[in-house]
C-alpha positions as CSV (number, residue, x, y, z in Angstrom):
1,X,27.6,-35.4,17.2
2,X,30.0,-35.1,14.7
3,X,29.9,-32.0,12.4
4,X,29.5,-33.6,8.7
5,X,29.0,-30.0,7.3
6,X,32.5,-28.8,8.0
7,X,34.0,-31.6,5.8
8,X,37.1,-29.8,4.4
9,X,36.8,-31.7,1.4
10,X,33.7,-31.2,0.7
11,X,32.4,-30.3,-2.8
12,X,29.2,-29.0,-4.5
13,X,27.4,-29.6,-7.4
14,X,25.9,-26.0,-7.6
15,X,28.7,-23.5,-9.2
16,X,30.9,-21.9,-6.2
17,X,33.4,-18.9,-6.6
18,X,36.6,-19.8,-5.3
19,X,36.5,-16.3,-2.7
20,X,33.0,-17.0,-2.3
21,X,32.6,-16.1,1.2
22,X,29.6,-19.1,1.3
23,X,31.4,-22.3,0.4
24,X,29.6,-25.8,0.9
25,X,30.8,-25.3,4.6
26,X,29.5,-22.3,5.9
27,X,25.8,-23.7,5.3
28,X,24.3,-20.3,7.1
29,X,20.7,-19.2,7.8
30,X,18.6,-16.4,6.9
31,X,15.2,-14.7,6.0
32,X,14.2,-13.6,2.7
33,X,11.3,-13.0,0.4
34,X,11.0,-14.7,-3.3
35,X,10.5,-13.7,-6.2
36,X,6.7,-15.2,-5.7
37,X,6.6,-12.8,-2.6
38,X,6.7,-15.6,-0.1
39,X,8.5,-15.1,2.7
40,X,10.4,-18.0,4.4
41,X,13.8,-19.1,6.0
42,X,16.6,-20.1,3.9
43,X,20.7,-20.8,3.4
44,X,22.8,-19.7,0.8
45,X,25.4,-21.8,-1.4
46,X,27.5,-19.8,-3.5
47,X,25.0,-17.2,-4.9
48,X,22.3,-19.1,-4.5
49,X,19.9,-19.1,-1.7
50,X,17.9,-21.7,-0.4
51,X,14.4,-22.1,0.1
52,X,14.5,-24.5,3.3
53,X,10.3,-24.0,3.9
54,X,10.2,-25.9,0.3
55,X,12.9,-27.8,1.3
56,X,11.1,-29.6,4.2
57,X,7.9,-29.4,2.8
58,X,9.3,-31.8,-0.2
59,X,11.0,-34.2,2.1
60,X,14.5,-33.4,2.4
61,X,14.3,-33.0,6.2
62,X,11.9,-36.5,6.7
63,X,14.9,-38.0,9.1
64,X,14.7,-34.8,11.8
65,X,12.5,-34.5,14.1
66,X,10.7,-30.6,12.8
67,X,7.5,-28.9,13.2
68,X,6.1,-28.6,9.5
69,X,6.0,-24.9,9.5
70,X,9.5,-24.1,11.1
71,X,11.2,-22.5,8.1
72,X,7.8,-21.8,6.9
73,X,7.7,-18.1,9.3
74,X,9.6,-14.5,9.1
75,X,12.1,-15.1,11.6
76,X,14.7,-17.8,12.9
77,X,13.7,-17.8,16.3
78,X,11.8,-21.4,16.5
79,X,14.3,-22.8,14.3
80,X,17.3,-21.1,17.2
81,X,15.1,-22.8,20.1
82,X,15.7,-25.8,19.4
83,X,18.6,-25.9,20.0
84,X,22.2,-27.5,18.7
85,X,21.8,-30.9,18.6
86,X,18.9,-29.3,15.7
87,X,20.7,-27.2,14.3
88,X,24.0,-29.5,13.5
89,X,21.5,-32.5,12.1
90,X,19.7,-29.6,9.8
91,X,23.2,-28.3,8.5
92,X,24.7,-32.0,8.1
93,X,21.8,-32.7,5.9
94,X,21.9,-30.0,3.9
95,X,25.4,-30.7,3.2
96,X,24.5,-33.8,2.8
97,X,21.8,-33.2,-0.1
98,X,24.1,-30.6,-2.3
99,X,26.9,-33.0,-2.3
100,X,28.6,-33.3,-5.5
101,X,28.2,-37.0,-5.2
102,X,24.2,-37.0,-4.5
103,X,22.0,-37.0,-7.0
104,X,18.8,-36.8,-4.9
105,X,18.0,-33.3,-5.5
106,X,20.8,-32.3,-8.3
107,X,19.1,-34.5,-10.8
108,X,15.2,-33.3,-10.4
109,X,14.7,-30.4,-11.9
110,X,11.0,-30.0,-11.0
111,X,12.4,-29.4,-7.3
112,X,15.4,-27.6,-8.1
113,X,13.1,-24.8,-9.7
114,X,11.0,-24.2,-6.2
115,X,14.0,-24.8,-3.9
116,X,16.8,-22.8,-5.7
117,X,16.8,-19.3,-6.3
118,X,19.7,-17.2,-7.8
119,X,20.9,-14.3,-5.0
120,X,19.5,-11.8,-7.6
121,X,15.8,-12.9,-7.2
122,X,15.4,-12.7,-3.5
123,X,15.4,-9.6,-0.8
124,X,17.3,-10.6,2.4
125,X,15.5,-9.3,5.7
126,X,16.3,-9.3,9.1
127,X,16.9,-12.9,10.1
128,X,15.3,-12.7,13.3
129,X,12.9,-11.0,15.6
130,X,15.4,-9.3,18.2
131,X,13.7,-8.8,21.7
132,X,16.3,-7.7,23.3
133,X,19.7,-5.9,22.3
134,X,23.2,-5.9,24.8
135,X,26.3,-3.9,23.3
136,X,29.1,-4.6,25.6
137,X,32.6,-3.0,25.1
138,X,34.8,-5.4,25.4
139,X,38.0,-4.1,22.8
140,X,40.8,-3.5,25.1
141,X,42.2,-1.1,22.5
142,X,39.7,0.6,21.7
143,X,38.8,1.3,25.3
144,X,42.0,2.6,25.6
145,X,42.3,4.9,22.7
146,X,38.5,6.5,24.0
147,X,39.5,6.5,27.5
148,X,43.2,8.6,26.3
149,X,41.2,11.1,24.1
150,X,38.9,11.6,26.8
151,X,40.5,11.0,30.2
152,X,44.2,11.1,29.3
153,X,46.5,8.4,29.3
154,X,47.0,8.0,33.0
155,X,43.0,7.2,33.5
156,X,42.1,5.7,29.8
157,X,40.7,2.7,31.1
158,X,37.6,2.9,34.2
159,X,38.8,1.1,37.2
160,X,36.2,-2.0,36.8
161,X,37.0,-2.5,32.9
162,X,39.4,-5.3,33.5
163,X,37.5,-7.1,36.0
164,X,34.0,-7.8,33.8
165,X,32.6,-7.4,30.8
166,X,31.0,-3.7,30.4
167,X,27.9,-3.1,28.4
168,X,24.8,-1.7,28.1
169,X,21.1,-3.0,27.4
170,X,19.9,-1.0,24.4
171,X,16.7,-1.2,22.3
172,X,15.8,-3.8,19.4
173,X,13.0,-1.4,17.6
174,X,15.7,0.0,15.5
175,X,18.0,-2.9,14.3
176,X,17.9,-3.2,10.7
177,X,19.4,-5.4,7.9
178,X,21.8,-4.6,5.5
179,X,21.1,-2.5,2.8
180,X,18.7,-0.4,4.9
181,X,19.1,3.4,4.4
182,X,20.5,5.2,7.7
183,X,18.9,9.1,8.0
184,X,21.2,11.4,9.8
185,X,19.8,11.6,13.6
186,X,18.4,14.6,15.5
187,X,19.5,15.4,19.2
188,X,20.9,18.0,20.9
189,X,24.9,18.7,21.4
190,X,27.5,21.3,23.1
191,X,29.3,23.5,20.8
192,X,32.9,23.5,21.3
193,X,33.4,26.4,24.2
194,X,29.6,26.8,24.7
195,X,27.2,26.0,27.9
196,X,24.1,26.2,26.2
197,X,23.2,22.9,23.8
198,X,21.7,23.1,20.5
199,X,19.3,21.2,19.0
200,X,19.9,20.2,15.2
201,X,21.4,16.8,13.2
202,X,24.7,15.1,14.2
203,X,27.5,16.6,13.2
204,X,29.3,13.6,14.3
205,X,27.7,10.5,12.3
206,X,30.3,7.6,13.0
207,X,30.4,3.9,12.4
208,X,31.3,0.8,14.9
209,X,33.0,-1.7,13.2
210,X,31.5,-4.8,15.5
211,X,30.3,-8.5,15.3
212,X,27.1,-9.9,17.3
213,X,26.1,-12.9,18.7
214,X,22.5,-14.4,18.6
215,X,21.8,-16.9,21.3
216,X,19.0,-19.3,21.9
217,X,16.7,-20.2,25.1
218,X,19.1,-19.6,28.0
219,X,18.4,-19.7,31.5
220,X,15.0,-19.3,33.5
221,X,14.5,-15.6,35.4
222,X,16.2,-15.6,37.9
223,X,18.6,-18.6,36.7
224,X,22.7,-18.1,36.7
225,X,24.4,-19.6,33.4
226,X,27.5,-20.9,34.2
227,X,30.7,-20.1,32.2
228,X,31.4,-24.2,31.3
229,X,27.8,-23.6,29.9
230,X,27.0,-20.4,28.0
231,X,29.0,-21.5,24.6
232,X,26.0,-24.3,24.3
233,X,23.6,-21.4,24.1
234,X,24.8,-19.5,21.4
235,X,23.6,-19.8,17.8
236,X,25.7,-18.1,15.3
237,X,27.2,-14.6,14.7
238,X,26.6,-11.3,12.0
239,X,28.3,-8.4,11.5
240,X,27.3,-5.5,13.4
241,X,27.7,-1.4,12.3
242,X,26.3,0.3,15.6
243,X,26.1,3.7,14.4
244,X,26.8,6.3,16.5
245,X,26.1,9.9,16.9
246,X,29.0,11.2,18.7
247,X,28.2,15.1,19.6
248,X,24.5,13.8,20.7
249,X,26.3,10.7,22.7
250,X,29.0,13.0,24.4
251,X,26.4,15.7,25.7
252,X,23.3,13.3,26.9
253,X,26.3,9.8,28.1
254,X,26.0,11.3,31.7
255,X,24.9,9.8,34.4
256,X,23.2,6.7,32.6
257,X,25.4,6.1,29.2
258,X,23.5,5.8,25.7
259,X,20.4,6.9,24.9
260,X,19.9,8.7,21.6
261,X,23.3,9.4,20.1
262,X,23.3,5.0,19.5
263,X,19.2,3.8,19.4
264,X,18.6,5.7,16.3
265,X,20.5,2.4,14.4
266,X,22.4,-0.5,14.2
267,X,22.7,-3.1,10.8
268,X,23.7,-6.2,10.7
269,X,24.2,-8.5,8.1
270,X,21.7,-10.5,6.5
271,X,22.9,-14.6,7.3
272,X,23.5,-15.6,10.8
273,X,26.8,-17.7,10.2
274,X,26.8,-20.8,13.1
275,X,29.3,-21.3,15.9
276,X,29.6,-24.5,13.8
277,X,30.7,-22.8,10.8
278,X,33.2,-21.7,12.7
279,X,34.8,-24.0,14.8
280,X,37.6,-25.1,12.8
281,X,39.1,-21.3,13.0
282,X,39.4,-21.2,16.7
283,X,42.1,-19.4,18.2
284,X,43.7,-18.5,21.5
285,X,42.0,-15.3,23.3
286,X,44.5,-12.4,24.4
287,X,45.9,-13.3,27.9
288,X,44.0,-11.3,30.6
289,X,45.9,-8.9,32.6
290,X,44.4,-9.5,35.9
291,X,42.4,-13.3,36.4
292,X,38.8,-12.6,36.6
293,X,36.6,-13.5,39.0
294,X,35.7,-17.5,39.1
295,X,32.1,-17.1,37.2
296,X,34.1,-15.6,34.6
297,X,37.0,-17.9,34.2
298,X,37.0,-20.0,31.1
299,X,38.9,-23.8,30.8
300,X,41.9,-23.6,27.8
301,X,42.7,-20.6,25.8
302,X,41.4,-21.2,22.5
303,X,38.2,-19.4,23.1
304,X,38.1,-16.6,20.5
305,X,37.9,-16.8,16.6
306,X,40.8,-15.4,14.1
307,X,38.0,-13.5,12.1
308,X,39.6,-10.8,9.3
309,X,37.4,-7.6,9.5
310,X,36.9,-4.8,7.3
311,X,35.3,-1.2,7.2
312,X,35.3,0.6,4.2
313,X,34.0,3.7,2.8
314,X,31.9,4.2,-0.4
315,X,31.4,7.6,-1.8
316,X,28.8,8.8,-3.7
317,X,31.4,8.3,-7.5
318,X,31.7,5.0,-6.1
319,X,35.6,5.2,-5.1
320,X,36.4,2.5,-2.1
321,X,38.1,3.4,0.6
322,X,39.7,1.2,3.1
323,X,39.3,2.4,6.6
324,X,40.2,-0.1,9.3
325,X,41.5,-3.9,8.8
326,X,40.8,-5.7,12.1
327,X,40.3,-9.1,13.5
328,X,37.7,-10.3,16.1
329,X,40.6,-12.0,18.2
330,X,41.4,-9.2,19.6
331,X,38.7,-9.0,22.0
332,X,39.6,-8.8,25.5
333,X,36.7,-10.3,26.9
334,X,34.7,-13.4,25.1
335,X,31.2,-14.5,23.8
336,X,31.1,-17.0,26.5
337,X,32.5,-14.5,29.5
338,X,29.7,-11.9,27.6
339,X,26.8,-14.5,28.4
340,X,28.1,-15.6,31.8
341,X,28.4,-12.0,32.9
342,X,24.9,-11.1,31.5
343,X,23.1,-13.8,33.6
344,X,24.7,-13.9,36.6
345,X,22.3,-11.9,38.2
346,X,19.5,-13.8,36.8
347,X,18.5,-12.0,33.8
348,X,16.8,-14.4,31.5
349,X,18.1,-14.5,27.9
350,X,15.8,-15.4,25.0
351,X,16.2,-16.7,21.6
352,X,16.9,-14.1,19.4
353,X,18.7,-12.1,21.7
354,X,21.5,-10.1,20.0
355,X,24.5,-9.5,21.8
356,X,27.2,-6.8,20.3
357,X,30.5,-7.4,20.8
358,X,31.6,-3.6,21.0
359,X,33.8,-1.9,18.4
360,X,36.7,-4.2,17.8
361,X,40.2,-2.4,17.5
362,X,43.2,-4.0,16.7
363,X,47.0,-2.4,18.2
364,X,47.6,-0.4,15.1
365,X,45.8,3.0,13.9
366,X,44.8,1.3,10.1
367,X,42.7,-1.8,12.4
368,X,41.0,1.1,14.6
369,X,36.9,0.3,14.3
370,X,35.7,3.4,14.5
371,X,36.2,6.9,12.8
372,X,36.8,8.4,16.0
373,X,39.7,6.6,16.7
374,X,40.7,7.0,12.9
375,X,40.7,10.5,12.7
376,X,41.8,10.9,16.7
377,X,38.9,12.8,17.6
378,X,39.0,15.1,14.7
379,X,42.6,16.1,15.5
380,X,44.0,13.5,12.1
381,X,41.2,14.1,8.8
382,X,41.0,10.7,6.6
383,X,42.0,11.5,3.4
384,X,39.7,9.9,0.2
385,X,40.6,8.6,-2.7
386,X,38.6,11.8,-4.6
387,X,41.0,14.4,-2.6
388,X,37.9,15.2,0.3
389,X,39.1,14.2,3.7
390,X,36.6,12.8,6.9
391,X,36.5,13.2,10.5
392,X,32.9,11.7,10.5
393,X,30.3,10.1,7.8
394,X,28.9,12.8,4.9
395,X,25.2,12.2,3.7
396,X,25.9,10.1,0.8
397,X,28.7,8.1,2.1
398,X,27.9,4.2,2.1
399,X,30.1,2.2,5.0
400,X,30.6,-1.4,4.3
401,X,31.6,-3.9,6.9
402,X,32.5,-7.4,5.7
403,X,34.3,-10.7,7.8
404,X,36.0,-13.8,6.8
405,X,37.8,-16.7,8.0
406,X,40.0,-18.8,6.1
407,X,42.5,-21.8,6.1
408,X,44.4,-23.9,3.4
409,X,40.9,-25.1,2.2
410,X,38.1,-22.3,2.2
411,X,36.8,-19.2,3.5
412,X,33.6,-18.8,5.5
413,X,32.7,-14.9,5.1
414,X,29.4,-13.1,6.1
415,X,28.7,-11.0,3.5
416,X,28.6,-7.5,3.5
417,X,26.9,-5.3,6.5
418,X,26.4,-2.0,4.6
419,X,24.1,1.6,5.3
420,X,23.9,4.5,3.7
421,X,23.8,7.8,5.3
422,X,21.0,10.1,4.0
423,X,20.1,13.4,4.8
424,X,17.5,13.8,8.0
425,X,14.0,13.4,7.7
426,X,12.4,16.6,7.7
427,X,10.3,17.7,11.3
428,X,6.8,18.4,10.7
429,X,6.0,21.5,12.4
């Protein structure tokens, strides 16, 4: 089926920035409350979201095959099980209707009121009900530059790293969506030249700069998805900040990884832009170093996306710093090897599912994704624009993450992916 909604030529009749990162052709999905407290799924044009729950329910969807309540709920996940052939007819249409050339909806105004809402009016939440969480860590350079400050140069990357994807299954309880306020974490961590551990707040408060993938219905338990098959099963993408306490992480990482230096948070940005969206800003993957195994060995070389990423730091007189410039192409390993590698022992995958991508370094220190890259383990302070320096976040520090793709016709961007560190919460006795 051929995907109307990417029409490069493509205009609307509702008012569109020319930077705006949500152009007639990004079309994305979301969750958010109106300003008549009703909570339903949406898309946003421009700065204007979408109320697609009024949208269906006035007849704008009468051609597709839809229950009557699926944007009418507080998450995507119906809507993601339906899969693409669903999800390309509801985007076409929707393209379709805000047109600059049809009149169906632009000229009644009595529909426009319910359907239309100006960006200001609504609170975004998260878009869907996450059941499970995967981080994998699949940034060749910034393996490397962990794996150096650690290890030393001679051993930076593990033996296994460039034969599969390596990742971790986390916990969903604590995903939240952008704008939510991110309290310092307890835990206990080694003082420098000490063998007892204290117990207290990170010291070490650092950022991931990261995407995520959200996939539909997979495979059945026990069920293998094949390589050829996995990029049918994936929805769309967000940004993802997987905060990390790293004096917690490096005490409590041995012998079974992650536990409370990364579940106490992880934000990601409020619209779920498709693998549609994004098609037309394919681009080749980086050429493996050793061929993988043959479940994980993909047909052609365009499977990654040139997506422009950025981190940057707020302080509290609202200077902007610019951390780290990356790209998403640089990942070593891809979505589709990701999904492959995850269900090849038979681990079923469920709509919803959110699948990080790992911090994303690029080859230079200004595209490193994390503050502990940026600051070499402490060894290199990042100096502000207001004269203080960082090794890791302050309370009252705000980190931004945004992404965009663009070509000689528009940008499709995600928004911004922000937190802001407060102080701890205070133990009750």
């Amino acid at each position: 089926m051929k995907i109307a909604a990417n029409d490069p030529d493509r205009k609307s009749w509702l008012n569109i920035e020319k930077k705006c990162d949500f152009p007639i052709q990004n079309i994305p999905f979301g969750v958010f409350i109106t300003k008549d407290d009703i909570i339903t799924i949406g898309t946003r044009i421009g700065e204007y979201a979408i109320d697609l729950g009024a949208f269906h329910q006035l007849g704008y969807f009468n051609e597709i095959p839809l229950t009557d309540d699926i944007f009418m709920q507080d998450s995507l996940n119906d809507f993601i099980s339906d899969g693409r052939k669903t999800w390309r007819l509801v985007r076409n249409r929707i393209a379709e209707v805000f047109d600059a050339n049809n009149p169906i909806l632009r000229d009644n105004l009595k529909h426009r009121e319910v359907i239309i809402f100006d960006m200001s009016e609504i609170e975004m939440l998260l878009p869907v009900s996450v059941g499970d969480y995967t981080d994998f860590y699949s940034s060749k350079e910034h393996a490397t530059n962990v794996g150096v400050m650690f290890r030393g140069k001679d051993n930076a990357l593990m033996p296994n790293w460039l034969h599969m994807p390596i990742g971790y299954h986390g916990r969903s309880s604590s995903i939240v969506v952008s704008g939510t306020r991110i309290h310092r974490p307890y835990g206990q961590f080694l003082p420098k030249n000490e063998s007892t551990p204290v117990f207290g707040p990170s010291k070490s408060l650092d950022m991931e700069l990261e995407t995520a993938f959200i996939t539909t219905d997979v495979n059945n338990f026990g069920e293998p998805i094949s390589i050829d098959e996995a990029g049918e099963y994936i929805f769309g993408m967000v940004l993802l900040n997987d905060w990390s306490a790293r004096d917690i992480q490096k005490w409590e990482y041995a012998p079974l990884g992650p536990f409370l230096g990364k579940n106490f948070a992880s934000t990601i940005s409020p619209w779920i832009v498709t693998m549609d969206a994004l098609e037309p800003f394919r681009c080749e993957s980086p050429k493996q170093d050793l061929t993988p195994l043959p479940y994980l060995q993909q047909k052609g070389t365009d499977n990654s996306f040139d997506i422009k990423l950025k981190a940057i730091l707020e302080t509290e007189n609202g200077d902007l710093n610019e951390l780290s410039k990356s790209n998403f192409k640089h990942l070593y390993w891809t979505m589709e090897q990701q999904l492959a590698h995850h269900t090849v022992n038979g681990c079923n995958v469920r709509s919803g599912d959110l699948m990080g991508s790992g911090t994303i370094s690029g080859p230079t220190k200004n595209s490193y994704g994390s503050m502990l890259e940026l600051s070499w383990g402490g060894k290199e302070p990042i100096e502000l624009k207001d004269g203080t320096s960082r090794i890791f976040l302050n309370d009252g520090d705000t980190l931004i993450l945004s992404g965009y793709c663009k070509n000689e016709n528009y940008s499709i961007g995600f928004g911004k992916c922000s937190g802001k560190i407060f102080p701890p919460v205070k133990l009750k006795k």
